[in-house]
N, C-alpha and C positions, 0 to 999 in steps of 0.2 A: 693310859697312865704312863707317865713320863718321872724318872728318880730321879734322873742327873748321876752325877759318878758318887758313888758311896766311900766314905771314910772309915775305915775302924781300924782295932786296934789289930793285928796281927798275932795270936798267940800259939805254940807250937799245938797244940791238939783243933785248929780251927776248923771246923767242919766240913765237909768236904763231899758232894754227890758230882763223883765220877761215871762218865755215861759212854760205854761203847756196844757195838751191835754183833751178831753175830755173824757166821757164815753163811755167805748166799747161795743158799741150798733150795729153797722156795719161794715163792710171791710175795710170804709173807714173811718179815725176819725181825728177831724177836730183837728186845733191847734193852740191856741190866744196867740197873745202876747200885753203885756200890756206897756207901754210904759209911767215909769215915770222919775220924778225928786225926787230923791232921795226916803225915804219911803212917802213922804208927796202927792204930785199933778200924779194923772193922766193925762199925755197930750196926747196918739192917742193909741190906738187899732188896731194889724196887724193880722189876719186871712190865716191860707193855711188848708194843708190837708197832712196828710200821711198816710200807707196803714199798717191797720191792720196785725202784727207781721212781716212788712215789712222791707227796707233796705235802705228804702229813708227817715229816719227822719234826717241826716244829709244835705242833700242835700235840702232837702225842707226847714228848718229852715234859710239856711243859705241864698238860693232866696228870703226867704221872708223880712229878714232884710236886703241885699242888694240892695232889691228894692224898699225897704219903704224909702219915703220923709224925716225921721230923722233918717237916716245912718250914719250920717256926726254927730251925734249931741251923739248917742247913746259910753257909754264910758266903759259898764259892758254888757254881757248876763248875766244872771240868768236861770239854767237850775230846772225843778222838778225833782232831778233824772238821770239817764243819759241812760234811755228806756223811748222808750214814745210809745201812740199805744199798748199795750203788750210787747212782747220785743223788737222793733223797733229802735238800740242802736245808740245813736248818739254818732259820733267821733270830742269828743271835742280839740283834738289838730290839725284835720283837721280843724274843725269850726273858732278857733283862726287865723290858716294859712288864712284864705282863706278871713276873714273879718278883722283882722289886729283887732279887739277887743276882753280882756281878756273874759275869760269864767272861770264863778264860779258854781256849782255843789251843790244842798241841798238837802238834805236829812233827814229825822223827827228819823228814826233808821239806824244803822248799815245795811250796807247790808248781807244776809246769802249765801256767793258766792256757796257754795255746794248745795243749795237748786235754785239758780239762772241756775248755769250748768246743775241742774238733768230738768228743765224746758224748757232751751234751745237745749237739748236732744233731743225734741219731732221736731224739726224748721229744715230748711235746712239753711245749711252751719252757723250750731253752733257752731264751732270753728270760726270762722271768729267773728260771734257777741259777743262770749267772750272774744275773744283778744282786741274788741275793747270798751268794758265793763271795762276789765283789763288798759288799756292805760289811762283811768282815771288820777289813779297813787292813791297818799297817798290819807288819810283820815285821815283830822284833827276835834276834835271837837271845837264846839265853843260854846258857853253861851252868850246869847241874853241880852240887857241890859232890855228888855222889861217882861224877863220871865226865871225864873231859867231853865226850862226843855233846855237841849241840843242838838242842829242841828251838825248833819255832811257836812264838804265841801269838796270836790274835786278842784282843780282850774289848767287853762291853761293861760300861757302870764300873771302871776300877779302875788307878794307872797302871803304865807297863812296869814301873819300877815295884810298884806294891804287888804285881801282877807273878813277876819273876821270883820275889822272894816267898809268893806261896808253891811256887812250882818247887824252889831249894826245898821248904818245910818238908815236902808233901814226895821227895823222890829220896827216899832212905833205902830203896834194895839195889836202883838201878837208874836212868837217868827220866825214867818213864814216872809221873806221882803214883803212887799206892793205889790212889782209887782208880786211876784209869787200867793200870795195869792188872789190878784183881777182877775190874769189870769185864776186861779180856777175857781171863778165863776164866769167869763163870760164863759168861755168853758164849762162849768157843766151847765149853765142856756141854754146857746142857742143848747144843744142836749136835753136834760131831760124838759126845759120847764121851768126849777125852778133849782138854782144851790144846789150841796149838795155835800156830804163829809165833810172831813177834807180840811181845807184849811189853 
């Protein structure tokens, strides 16, 4: 199933399941998604699991927002990144195909691709997770209305300009959107005990 880029209207409460993972503590590492309205309200929290420098963070991500009670409601993913688990690469124009909702990409630096290849060197079938690393596509940045320092986005099923202005909506405490950043630590608190890092 193929959407092509989606059009809609942008409104500040737009819905919003933000997806990040936790700490790599075991083989298996768990993975929340927070689930707001725009950067302001938290309304549900979805939980699955992927397998440490595994191949199923696509696959799993994508079960778990299909099968969550606000599927129908949700109108952006928000990904940390586009490895999760170690290098565990999710294929976000798969992701779009398959849920028929855009997928945005953030990122706090630049990625260092030669330094990402020399790592997935050590993984089986690392041409496989680079190409789909690669399919990303561009890297635009963008400047947070909330915070000079600049985030990078990748995006699937959306433009980058309609792309950036969900990232402004959606970063009201810090330059990171709401959902990814609360995603953080709920998944940082419920392995570790106490949530931590950068978020």
């Amino acid at each position: 199933m193929n959407f092509g880029k989606i059009a809609f209207h942008i409104k500040d409460e737009i819905r919003i399941i933000g997806i990040d993972d936790s700490a790599l503590v075991s083989d298996t590492i768990p993975i929340v998604g927070a689930f707001f309205r725009g950067g302001q309200w938290l309304d549900g929290v979805l939980c699955s699991q992927i397998t440490r420098d595994g191949m199923d963070a696509t696959e799993n991500i994508v079960k778990m927002i299909r099968c969550s009670k606000h599927f129908s409601q949700i109108r952006v993913i928000m990904l940390d990144g586009v490895t999760y688990g170690g290098f565990n690469p999710v294929d976000i124009v798969d992701m779009y195909n398959r849920t028929g909702i855009p997928v945005i990409v953030l990122m706090r630096d630049l990625p260092d691709l030669k330094m990402i290849e020399a790592a997935l060197s050590h993984l089986p079938e690392n041409e496989k997770r680079l190409n789909i690393i690669k399919k990303a596509g561009k890297i635009t940045k963008v400047i947070p209305r909330t915070d000079k320092s600049p985030v990078f986005i990748q995006c699937c099923g959306i433009g980058t300009e309609l792309a950036a202005r969900i990232v402004n909506i959606s970063s009201t405490r810090s330059n990171i959107p709401e959902p990814l950043r609360v995603a953080h630590l709920i998944a940082t608190g419920i392995v570790l005990g106490e949530s931590r890092g950068t978020a």
